[in-house]
C-alpha positions as CSV (number, residue, x, y, z in Angstrom):
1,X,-71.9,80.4,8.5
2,X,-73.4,83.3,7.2
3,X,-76.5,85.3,8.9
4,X,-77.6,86.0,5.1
5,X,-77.9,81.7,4.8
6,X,-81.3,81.4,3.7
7,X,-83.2,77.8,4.7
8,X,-86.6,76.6,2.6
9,X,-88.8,74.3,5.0
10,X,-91.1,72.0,3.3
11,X,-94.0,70.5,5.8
12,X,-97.7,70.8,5.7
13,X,-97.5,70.5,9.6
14,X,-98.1,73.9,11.1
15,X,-96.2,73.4,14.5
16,X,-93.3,71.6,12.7
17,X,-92.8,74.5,10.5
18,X,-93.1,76.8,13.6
19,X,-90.6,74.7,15.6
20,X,-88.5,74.4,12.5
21,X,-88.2,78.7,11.9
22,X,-87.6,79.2,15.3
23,X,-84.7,76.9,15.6
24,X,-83.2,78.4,12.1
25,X,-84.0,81.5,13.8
26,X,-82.1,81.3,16.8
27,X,-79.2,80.1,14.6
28,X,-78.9,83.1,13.1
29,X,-80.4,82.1,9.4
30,X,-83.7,83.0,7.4
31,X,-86.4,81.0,6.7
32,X,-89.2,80.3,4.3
33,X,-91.5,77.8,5.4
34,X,-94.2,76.1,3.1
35,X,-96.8,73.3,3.2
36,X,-96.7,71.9,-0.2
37,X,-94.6,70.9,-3.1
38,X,-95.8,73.4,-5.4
39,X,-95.2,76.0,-2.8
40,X,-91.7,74.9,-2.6
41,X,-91.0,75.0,-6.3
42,X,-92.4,78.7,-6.6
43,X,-90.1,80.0,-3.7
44,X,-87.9,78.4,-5.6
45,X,-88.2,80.0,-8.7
46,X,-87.9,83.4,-7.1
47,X,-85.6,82.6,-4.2
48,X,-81.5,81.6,-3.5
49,X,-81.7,78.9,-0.9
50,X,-78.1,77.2,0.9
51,X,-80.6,74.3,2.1
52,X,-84.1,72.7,1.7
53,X,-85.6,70.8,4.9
54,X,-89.0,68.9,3.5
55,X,-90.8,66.1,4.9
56,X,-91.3,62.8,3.2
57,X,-95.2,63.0,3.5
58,X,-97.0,66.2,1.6
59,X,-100.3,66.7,0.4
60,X,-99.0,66.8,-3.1
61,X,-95.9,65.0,-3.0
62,X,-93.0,63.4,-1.3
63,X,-89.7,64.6,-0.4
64,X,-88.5,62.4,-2.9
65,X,-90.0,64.7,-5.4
66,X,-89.0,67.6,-4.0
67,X,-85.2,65.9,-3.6
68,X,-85.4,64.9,-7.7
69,X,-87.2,68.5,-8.3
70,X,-83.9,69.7,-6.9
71,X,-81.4,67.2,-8.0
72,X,-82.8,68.2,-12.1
73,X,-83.5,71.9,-11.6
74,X,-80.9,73.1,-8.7
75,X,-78.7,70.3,-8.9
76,X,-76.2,72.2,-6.0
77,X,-78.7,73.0,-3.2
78,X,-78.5,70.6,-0.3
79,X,-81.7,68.5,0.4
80,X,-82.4,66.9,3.7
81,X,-85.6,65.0,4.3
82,X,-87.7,64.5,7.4
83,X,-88.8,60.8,7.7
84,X,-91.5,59.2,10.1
85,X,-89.9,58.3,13.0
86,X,-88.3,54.1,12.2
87,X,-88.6,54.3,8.6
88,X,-85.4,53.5,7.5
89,X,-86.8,52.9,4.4
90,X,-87.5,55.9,3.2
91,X,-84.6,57.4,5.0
92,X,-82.2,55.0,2.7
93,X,-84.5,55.5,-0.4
94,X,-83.8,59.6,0.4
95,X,-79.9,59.4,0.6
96,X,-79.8,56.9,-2.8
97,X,-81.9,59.6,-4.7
98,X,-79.5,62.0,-3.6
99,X,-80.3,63.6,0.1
100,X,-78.0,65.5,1.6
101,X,-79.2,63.3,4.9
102,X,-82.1,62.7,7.3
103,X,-83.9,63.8,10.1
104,X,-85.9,61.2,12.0
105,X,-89.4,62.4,13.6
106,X,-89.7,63.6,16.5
107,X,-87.1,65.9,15.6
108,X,-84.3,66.3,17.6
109,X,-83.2,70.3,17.1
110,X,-79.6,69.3,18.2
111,X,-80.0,67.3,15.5
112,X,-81.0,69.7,13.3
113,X,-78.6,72.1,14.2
114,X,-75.8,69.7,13.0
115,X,-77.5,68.9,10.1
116,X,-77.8,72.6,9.3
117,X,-74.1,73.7,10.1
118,X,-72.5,70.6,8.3
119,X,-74.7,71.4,5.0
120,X,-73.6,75.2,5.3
121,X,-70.0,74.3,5.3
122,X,-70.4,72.4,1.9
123,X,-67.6,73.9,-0.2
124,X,-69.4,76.0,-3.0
125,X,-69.7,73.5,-6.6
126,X,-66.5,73.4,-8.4
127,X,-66.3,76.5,-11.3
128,X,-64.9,74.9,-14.5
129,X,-61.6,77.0,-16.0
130,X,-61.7,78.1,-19.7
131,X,-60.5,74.7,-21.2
132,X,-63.2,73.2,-19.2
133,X,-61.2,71.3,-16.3
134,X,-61.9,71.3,-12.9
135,X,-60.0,73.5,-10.9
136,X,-57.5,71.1,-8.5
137,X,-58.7,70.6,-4.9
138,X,-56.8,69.4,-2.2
139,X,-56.1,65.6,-2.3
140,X,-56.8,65.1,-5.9
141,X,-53.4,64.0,-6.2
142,X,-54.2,60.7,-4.2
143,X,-56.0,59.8,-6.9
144,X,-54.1,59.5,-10.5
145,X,-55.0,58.5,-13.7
146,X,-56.8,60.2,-17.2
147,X,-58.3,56.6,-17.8
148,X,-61.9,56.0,-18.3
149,X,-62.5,54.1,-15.1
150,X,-60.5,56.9,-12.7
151,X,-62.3,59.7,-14.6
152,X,-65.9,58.0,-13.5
153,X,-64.4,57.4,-10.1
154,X,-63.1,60.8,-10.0
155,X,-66.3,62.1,-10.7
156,X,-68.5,60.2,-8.3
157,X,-66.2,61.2,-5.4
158,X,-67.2,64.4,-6.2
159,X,-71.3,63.3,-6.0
160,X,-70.3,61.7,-2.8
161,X,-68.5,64.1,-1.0
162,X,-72.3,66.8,-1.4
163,X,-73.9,64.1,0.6
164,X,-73.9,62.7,3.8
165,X,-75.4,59.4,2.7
166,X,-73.6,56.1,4.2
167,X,-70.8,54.7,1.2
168,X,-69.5,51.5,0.8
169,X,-66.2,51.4,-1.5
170,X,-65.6,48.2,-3.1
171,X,-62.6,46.7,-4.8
172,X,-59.6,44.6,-4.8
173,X,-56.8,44.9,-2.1
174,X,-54.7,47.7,-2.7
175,X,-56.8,49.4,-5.6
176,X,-56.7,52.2,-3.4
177,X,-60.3,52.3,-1.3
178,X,-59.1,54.5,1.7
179,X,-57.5,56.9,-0.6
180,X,-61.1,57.6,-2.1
181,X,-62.4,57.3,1.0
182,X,-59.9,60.2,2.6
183,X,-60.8,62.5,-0.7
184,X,-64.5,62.2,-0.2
185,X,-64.1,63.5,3.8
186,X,-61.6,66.2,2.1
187,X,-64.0,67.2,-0.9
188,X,-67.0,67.3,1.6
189,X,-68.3,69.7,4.6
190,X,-66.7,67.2,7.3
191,X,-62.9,68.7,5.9
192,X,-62.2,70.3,8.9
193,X,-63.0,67.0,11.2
194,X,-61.1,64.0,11.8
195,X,-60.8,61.2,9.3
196,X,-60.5,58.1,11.6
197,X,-59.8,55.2,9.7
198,X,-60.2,51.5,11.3
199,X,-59.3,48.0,10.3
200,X,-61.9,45.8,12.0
201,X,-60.2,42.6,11.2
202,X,-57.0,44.0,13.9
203,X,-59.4,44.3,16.4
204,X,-59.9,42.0,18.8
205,X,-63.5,40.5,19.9
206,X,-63.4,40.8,23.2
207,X,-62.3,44.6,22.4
208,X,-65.1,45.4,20.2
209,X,-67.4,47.6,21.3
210,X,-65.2,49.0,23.9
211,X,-62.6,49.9,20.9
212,X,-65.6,51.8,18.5
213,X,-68.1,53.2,21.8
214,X,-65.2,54.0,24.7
215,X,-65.8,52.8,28.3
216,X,-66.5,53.9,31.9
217,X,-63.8,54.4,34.3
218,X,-64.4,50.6,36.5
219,X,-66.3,49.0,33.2
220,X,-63.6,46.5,33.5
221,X,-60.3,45.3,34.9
222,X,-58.0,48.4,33.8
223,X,-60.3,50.6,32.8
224,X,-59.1,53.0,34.7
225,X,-60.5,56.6,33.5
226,X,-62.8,57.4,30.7
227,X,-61.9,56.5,27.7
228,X,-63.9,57.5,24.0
229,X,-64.1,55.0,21.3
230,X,-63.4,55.2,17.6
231,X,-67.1,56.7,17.0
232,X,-66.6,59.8,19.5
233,X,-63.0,60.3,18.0
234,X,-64.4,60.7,14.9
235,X,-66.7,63.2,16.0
236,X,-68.3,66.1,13.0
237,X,-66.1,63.7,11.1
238,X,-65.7,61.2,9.3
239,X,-65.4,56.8,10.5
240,X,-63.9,54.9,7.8
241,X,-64.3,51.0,8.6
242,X,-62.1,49.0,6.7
243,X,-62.6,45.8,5.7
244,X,-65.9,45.7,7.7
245,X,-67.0,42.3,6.5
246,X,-64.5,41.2,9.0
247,X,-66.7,42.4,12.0
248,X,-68.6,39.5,14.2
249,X,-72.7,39.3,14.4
250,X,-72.6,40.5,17.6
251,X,-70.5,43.4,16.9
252,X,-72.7,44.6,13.8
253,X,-75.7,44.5,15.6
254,X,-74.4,47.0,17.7
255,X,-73.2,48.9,14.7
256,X,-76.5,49.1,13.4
257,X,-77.6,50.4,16.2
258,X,-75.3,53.5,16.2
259,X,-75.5,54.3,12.6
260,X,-79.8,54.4,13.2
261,X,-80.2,55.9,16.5
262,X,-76.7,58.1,15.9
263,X,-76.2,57.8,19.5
264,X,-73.8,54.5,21.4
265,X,-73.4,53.9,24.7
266,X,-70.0,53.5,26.5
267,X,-69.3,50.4,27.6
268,X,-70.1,50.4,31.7
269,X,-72.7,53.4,31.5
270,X,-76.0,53.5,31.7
271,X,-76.7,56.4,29.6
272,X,-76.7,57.2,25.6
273,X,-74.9,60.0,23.7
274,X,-75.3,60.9,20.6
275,X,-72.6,61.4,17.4
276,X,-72.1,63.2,15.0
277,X,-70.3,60.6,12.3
278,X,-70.5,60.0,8.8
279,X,-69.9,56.4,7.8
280,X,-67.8,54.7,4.8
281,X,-66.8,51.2,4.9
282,X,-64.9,49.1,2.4
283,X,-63.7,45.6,2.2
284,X,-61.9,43.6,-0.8
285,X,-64.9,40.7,-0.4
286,X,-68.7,41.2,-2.1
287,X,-70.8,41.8,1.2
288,X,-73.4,41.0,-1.0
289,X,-72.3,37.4,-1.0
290,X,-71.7,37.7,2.7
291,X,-74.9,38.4,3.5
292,X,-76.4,35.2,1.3
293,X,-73.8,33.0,3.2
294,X,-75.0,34.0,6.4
295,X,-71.6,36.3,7.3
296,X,-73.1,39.6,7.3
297,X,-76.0,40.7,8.0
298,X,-78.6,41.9,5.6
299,X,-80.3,45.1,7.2
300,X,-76.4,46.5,8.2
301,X,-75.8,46.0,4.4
302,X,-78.5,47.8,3.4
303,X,-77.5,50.4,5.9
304,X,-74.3,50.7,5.1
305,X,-74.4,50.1,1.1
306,X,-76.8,53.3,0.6
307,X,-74.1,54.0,-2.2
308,X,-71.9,52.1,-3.6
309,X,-68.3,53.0,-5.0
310,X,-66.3,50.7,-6.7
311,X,-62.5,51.6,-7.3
312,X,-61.1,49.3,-11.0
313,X,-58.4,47.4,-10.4
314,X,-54.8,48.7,-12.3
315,X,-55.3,46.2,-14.9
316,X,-58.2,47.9,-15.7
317,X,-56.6,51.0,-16.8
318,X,-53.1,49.9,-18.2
319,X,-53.1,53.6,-19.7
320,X,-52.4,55.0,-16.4
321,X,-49.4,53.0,-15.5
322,X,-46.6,55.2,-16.8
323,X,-48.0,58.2,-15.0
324,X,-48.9,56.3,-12.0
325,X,-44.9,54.9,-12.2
326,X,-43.4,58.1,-12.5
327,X,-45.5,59.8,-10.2
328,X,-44.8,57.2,-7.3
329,X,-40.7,57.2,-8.2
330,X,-40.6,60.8,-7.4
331,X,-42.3,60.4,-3.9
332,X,-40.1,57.3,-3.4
333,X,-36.8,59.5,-4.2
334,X,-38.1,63.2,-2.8
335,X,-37.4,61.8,0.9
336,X,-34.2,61.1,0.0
337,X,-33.9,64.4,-1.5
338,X,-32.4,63.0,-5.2
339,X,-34.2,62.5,-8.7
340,X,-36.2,59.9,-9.7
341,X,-34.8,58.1,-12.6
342,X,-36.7,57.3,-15.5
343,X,-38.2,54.3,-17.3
344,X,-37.1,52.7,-19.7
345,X,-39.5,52.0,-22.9
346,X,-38.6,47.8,-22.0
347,X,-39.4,48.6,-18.0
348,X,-42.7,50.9,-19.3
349,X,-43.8,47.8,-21.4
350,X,-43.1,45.3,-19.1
351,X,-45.3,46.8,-16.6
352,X,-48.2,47.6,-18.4
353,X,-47.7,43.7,-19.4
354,X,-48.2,42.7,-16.2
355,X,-51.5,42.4,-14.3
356,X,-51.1,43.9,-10.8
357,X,-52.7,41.4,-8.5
358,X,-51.6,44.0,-5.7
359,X,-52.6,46.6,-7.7
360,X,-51.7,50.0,-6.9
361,X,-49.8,48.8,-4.0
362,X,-48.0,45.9,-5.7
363,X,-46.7,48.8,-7.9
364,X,-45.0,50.7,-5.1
365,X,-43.5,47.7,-4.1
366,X,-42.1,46.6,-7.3
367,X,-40.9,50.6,-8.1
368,X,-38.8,50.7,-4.5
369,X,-37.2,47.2,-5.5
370,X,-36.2,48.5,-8.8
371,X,-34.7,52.0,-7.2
372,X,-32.6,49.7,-5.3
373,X,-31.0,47.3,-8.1
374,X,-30.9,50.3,-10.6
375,X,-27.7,51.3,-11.4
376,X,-27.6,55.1,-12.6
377,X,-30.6,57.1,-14.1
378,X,-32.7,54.7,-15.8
379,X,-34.8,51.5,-14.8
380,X,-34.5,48.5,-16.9
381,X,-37.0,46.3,-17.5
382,X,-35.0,43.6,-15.5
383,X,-34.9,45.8,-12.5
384,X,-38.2,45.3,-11.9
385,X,-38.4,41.8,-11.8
386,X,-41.9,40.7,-12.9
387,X,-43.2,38.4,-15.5
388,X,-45.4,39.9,-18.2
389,X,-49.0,38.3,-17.6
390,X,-50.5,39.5,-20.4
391,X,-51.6,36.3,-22.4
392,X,-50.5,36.8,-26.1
393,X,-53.0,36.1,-28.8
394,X,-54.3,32.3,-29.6
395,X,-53.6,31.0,-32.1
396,X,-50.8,32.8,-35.0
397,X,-51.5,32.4,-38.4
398,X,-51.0,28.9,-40.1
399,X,-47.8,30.4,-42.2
400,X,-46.1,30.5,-38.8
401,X,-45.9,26.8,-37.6
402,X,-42.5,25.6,-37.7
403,X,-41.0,28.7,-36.7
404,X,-39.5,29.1,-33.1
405,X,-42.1,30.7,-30.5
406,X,-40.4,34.0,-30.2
407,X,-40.8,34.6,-34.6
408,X,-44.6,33.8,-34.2
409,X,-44.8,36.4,-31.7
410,X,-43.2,39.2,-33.2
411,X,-45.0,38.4,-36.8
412,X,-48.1,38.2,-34.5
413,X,-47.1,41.6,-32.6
414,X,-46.0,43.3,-35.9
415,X,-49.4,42.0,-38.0
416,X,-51.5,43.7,-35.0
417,X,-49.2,47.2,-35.2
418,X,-49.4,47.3,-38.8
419,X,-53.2,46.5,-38.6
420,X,-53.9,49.0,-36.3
421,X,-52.2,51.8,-38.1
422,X,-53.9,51.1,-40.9
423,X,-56.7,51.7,-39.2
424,X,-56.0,55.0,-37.9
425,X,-54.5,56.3,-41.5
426,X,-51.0,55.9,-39.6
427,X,-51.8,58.3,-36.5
428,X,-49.5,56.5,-34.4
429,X,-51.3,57.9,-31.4
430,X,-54.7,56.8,-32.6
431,X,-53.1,53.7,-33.3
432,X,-51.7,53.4,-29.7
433,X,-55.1,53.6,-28.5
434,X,-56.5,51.3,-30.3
435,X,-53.9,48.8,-29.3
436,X,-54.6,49.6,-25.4
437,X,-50.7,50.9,-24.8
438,X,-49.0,54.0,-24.3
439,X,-47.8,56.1,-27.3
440,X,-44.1,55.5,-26.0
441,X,-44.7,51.9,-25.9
442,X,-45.8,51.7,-29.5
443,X,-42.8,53.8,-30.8
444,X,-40.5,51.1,-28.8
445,X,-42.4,47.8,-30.3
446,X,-42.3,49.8,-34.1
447,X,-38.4,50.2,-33.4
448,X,-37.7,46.9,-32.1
449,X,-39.9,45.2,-34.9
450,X,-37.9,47.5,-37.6
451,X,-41.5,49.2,-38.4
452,X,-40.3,52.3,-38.2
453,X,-37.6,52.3,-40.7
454,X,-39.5,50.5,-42.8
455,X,-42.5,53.2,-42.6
456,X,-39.9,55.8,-42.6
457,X,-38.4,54.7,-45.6
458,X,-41.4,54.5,-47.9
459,X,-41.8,58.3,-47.0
């Protein structure tokens, strides 16, 4: 944290302001503190700030405006808001228009000082390179995939990780929610603290709260020291509950507790202490439809879906297979220090005919089975042993009946092909896309149909 760090301080409260530049003060940082908006938008125009503290209530304004001011007009400067003291309300409505976080009144500077350090250590926005990519950052790797649903998930991540807001990440089982959830803590200012990542359906009941808030030497029978829970572990950090809609009523009561006071009580004492923790959950189920059944409970929801991230399932972006495929064969074979072997075009279609029900993980699975029946350098499509689920199309043309099934197909296949390239003046890639398959997997079907002879003999 540099000295040079200057801080903008938005309140029309004198002593707040006062309070606000000594603390920055005594941290070592620079202040300029203002009562209104239009204050704030001037030092704006003529100042570099690394953070902006405003209150929520202003004589010509809100901190939402000065947070959508920002978000159009400085769209990297971190934006915390001071709320009234129990308004969650605005405090959500601050972190969903983009906040950096919140700071509940009266303010507590240790608090504030947290606030301040963890928004300093926000790594600077990403600098495009000349062909206008994003440079790589660590752990972008966990994530794979040029589709259009990666792409958009790729680039909320990076949204996410400038903020401290609360984020639930939704999708099927194994689609890959604690991967995204690991990338956020690594793209954000909590990189250098713990990730702690729990399942709450492996947790016992009775073990609950002594499990997430740690317990008193003598709480209990065998509790005998101290011991911190899951929320003190993940301390200037990052908590990642999975599959949270597994927690009982009681239990998320007490959750709620911790993520609005940020501050849990050990199990046997008497006293509070606070935490520093940023929250994401996850679960395969809609909490939404939780909460109407009477499972979860609706003001944990809201606190905990502030944003919502929802990861596509791998059927969704079929496009990404073959990299996904290859990628995962040479981690499977690097441990065992030899070289991954390659698809064949048959394996290549026959898994981006298939529909994943596992997803990402189901993939792994069936690429380690097929490493183990291959014999030599190349994967056949009955290595991996999965049916194609793909439906094919409904109804073939009338000419067709009387044939045997496997004709109708292929006239079916070959009318779409031929169709498609058409189309696309005969850009084969073009044509590829247009079909939803690879490149590679339209140059097999065109050779197994006799397409490509037949194009390549008209010239």
């Amino acid at each position: 944290m540099s000295a040079k760090s200057q801080i903008l301080v938005v309140d029309d409260e004198a002593d707040i302001r006062e309070l606000l530049g000594l603390t920055l003060a005594r941290m070592g940082l620079d202040s300029h503190c203002v009562a209104s908006t239009a204050e704030a938008y001037a030092m704006l125009a003529k100042n570099s700030y690394d953070l902006c503290l405003t209150d929520m209530r202003l004589p010509d304004g809100d901190g939402l405006t000065v947070v959508d001011y920002v978000a159009k007009h400085h769209p990297n400067l971190p934006v915390a808001v001071i709320t009234a003291h129990g308004s969650t309300e605005n405090a959500v409505a601050a972190l969903k228009a983009g906040a950096f976080d919140y700071l509940a009144k009266p303010v507590s500077l240790d608090q504030l000082r947290t606030l301040v350090r963890s928004a300093l250590r926000l790594p600077p926005a990403q600098r495009r390179t000349q062909d206008g990519e994003a440079p790589a950052q660590p752990g972008d790797s966990l994530l794979i995939g040029e589709s259009g649903p990666m792409q958009a998930v790729r680039a909320m991540i990076d949204r996410l990780a400038r903020t401290q807001a609360p984020i639930h990440i939704g999708g099927e089982s194994g689609s890959g929610k604690e991967l995204a959830a690991r990338l956020i803590h690594n793209k954000g200012s909590r990189s250098d603290g713990p990730f702690i990542p729990v399942n709450c359906g492996a947790i016992p009941e009775n073990l609950m709260e002594s499990e997430f808030f740690g317990y008193k030497k003598g709480a209990f029978t065998g509790a005998a020291a101290d011991r911190d829970g899951f929320f003190q572990a993940a301390s200037s950090g990052t908590l990642f509950l999975d599959e949270v809609a597994e927690l009982p009523l009681l239990m998320q009561v007490k959750l709620l507790r911790a993520i609005q006071e940020k501050k849990v009580r050990k199990v046997g004492s008497t006293g509070e202490e606070s935490v520093d923790v940023r929250i994401i959950s996850a679960t395969h189920r809609s909490l939404g439809e939780e909460v109407k059944n009477g499972k979860f409970r609706q003001d944990l929801y809201y606190r905990l879906n502030v944003i919502e991230l929802k990861m596509p399932a791998l059927r969704e972006m079929r496009e990404d297979i073959e990299r996904l495929a290859e990628t995962i064969l040479r981690r499977q074979t690097a441990a065992a220090g030899g070289k991954a072997p390659r698809l064949s075009a048959a394996a290549l279609e026959r898994l981006e005919d298939y529909d994943f029900p596992g997803n990402v993980r189901e993939l792994e699975n069936v690429l380690e089975r097929a490493l183990a029946l291959t014999a030599g350098g190349e994967i056949r499509a009955e290595d991996l042993q999965i049916t194609p689920t793909r439906v094919a199309p409904a109804a073939a043309p009338a000419a067709l009946s009387g044939r045997p099934l496997p004709e109708q197909l292929d006239a079916v296949e070959r009318k779409a092909i031929l169709d498609a390239l058409e189309q696309t003046h005969y850009n084969r890639t073009a044509a590829a896309k247009v079909l939803g398959i690879t490149f590679r997997a339209l140059r097999y079907r065109m050779e197994r149909l006799g397409i490509k002879e037949e194009l390549d003999s008209k010239g």
